[in-house]
BAFI-3210 file (N, C-alpha, C; in Angstrom, 3 decimals, decimal comma, padded with zeros to 6 digits):
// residues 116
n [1|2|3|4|5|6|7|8|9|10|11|12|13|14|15|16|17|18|19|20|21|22|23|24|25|26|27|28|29|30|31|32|33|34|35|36|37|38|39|40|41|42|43|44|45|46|47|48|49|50|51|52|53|54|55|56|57|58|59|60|61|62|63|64|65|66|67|68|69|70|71|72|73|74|75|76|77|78|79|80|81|82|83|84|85|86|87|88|89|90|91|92|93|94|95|96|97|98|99|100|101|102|103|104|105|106|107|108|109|110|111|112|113|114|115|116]
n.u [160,356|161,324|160,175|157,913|157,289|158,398|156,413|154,232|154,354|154,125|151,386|149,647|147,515|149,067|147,848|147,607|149,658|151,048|149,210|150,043|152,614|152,639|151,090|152,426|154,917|153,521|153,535|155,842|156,717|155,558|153,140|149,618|146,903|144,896|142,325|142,012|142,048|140,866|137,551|137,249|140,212|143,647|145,501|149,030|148,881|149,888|150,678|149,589|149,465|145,901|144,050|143,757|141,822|140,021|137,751|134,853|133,665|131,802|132,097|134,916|137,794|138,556|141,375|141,561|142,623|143,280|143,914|145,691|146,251|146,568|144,682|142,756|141,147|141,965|140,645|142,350|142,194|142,384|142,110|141,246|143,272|144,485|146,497|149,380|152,633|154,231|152,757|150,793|149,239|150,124|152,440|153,814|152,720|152,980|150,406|149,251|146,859|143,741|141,307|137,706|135,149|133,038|130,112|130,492|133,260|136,379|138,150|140,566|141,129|143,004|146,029|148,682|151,472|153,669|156,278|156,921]
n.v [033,588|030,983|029,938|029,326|027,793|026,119|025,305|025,042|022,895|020,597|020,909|021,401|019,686|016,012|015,843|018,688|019,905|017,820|018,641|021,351|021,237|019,368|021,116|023,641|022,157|021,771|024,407|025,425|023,977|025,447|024,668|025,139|025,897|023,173|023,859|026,289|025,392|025,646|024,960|023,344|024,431|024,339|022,666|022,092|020,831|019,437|016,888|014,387|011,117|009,973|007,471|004,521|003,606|001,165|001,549|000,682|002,136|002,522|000,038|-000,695|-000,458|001,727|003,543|005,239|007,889|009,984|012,760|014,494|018,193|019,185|021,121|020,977|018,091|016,393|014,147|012,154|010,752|007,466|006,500|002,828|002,084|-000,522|-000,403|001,625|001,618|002,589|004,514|004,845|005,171|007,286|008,382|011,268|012,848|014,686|016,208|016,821|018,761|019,038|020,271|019,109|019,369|017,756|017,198|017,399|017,390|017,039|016,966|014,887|014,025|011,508|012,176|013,808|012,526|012,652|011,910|011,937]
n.w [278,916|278,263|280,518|280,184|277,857|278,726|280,742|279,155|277,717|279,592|280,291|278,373|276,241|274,740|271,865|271,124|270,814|269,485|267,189|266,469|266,161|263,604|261,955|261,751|260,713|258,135|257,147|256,729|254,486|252,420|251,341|250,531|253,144|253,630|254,790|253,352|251,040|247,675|246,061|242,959|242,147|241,146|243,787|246,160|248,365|251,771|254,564|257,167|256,666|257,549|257,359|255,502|252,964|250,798|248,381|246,505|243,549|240,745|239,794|239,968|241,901|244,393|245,944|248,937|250,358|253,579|254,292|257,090|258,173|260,367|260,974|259,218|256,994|253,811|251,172|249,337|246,468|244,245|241,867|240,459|241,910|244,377|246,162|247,467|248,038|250,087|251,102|254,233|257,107|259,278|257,843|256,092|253,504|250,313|248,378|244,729|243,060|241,339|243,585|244,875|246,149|248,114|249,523|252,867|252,140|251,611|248,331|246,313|243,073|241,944|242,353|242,409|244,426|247,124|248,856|252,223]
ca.u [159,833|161,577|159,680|156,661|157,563|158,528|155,173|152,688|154,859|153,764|150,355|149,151|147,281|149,390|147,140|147,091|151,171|151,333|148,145|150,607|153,440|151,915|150,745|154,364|155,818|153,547|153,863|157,485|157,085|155,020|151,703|148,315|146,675|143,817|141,488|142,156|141,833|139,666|137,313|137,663|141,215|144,462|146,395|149,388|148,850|150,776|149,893|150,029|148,044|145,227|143,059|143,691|140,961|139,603|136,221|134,635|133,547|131,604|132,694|136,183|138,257|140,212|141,817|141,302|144,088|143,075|145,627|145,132|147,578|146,446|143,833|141,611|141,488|141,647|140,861|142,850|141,186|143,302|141,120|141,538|144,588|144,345|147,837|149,979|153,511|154,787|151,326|150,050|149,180|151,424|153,397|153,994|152,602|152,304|149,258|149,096|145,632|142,293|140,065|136,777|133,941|131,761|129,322|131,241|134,222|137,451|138,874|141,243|141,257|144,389|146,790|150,344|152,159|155,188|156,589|158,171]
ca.v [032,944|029,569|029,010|029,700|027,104|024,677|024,805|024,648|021,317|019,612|021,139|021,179|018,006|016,158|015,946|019,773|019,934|017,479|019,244|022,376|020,552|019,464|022,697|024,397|021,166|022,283|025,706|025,083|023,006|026,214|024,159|025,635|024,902|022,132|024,974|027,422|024,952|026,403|023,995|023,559|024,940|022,989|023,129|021,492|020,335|018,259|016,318|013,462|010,480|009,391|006,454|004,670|002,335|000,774|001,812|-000,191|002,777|001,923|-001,375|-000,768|-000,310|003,298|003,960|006,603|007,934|010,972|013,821|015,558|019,267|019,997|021,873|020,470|017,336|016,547|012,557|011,724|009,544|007,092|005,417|001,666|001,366|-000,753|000,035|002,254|001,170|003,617|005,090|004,084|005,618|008,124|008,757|012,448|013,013|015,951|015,711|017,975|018,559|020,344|020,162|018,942|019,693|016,853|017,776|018,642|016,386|018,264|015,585|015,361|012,561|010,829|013,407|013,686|012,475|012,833|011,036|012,978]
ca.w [277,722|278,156|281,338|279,660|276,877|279,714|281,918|278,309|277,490|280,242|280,592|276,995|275,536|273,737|270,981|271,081|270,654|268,012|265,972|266,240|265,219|262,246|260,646|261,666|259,351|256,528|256,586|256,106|253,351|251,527|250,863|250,878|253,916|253,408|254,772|252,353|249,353|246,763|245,331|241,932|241,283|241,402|244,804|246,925|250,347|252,330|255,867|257,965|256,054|258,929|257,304|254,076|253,112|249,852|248,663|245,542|242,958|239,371|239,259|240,138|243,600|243,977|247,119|249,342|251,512|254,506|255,027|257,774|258,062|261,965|260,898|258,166|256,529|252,402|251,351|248,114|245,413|243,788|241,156|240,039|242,699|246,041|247,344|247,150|248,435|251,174|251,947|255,196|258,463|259,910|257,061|256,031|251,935|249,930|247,428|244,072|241,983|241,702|244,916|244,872|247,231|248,131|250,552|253,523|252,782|250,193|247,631|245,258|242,690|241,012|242,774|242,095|245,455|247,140|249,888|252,660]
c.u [160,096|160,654|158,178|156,266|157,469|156,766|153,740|153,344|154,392|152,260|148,833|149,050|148,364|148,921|147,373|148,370|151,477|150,719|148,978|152,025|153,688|151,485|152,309|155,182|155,203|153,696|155,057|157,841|156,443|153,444|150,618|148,054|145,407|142,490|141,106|141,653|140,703|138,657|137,183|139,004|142,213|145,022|147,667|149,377|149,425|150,009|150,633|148,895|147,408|144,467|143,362|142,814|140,384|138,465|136,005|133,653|133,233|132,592|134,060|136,602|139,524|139,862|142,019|141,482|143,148|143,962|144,997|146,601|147,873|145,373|142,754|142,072|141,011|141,484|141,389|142,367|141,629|142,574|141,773|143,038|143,648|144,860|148,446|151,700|153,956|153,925|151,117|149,892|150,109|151,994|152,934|153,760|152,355|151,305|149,328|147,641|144,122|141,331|138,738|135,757|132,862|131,096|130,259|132,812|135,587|137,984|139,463|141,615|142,643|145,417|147,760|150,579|153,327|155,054|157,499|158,276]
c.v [031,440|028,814|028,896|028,129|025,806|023,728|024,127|023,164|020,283|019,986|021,295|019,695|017,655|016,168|017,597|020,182|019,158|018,248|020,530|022,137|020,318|020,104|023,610|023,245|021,602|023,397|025,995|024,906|024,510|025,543|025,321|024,994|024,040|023,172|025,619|026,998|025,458|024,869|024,234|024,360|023,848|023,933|021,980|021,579|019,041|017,910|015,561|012,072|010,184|008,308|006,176|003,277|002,343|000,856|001,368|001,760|002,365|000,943|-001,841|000,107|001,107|002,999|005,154|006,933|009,658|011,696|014,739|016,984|019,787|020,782|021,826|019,053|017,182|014,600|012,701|010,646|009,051|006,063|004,339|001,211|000,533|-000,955|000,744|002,239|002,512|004,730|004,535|005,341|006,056|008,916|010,593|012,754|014,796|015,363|017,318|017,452|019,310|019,872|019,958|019,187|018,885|016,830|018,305|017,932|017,034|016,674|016,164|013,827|012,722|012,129|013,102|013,647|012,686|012,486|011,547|012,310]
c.w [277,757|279,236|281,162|278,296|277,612|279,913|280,108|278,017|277,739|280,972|279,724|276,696|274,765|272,258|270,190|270,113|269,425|266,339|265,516|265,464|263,669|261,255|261,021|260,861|258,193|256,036|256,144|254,667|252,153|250,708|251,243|252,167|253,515|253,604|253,854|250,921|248,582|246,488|243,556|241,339|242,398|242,923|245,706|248,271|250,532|253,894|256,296|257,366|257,782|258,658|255,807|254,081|251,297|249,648|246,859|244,869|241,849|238,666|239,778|241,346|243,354|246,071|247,639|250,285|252,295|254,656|255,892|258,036|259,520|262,009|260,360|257,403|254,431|252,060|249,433|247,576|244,698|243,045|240,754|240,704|243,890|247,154|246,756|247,852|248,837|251,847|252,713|256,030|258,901|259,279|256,483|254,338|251,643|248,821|246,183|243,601|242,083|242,864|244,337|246,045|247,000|249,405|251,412|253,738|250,965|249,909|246,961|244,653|241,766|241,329|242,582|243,645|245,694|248,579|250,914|253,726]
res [x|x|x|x|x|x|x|x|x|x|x|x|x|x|x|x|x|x|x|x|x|x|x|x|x|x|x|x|x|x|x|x|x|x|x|x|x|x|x|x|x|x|x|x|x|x|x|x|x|x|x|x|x|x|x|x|x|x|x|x|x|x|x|x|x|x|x|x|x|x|x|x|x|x|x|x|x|x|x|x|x|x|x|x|x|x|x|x|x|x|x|x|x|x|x|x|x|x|x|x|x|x|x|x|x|x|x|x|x|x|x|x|x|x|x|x]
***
């Protein structure tokens, strides 16, 4: 078993290893996975943020952070902000709040965060 563990180490993308990584950290944590999210009912998921960028919305600028879990991604909708101090790239969030379904892309606006 260990040498089995060894050889995929160094023979597995790392891409592949981290993406696994990543969903064995949230399943930990007890989140939904991003997959699973219903649309329209509340849920927590957690991730890895992947893109946070500023997008101008009726008149006014919300920010709109990417979590990806390893498996699916959710974009959080943070109306009339255009930072969020300790959000960036990389960083590890959980997100609470009701899912949305916009075409083929899962949101969740003004979400309760948490900073892990």
């Amino acid at each position: 078993m260990a040498l089995r563990k060894f050889v995929e180490k160094y023979t597995k993308p790392v891409e592949e290893l981290d993406r696994r990584d990543l969903q064995a950290f949230c399943s930990r944590l007890g989140t939904t996975p991003i997959a699973d999210a219903a649309p329209r009912h509340a849920a927590k998921v957690a991730g890895e943020v992947r893109s946070v960028r500023i997008v101008p919305r009726a008149g006014a600028d919300a920010l709109e952070v990417t979590v990806n879990d390893g498996g699916a991604s959710v974009t959080g909708v943070f109306l009339g902000r255009r930072k969020i101090t300790g959000i960036s790239p990389g960083r590890k969030v959980m997100l609470e709040g009701v899912v949305v379904q916009r075409e083929r892309e899962k949101q969740i606006f003004n979400p309760v965060y948490t900073l892990l």
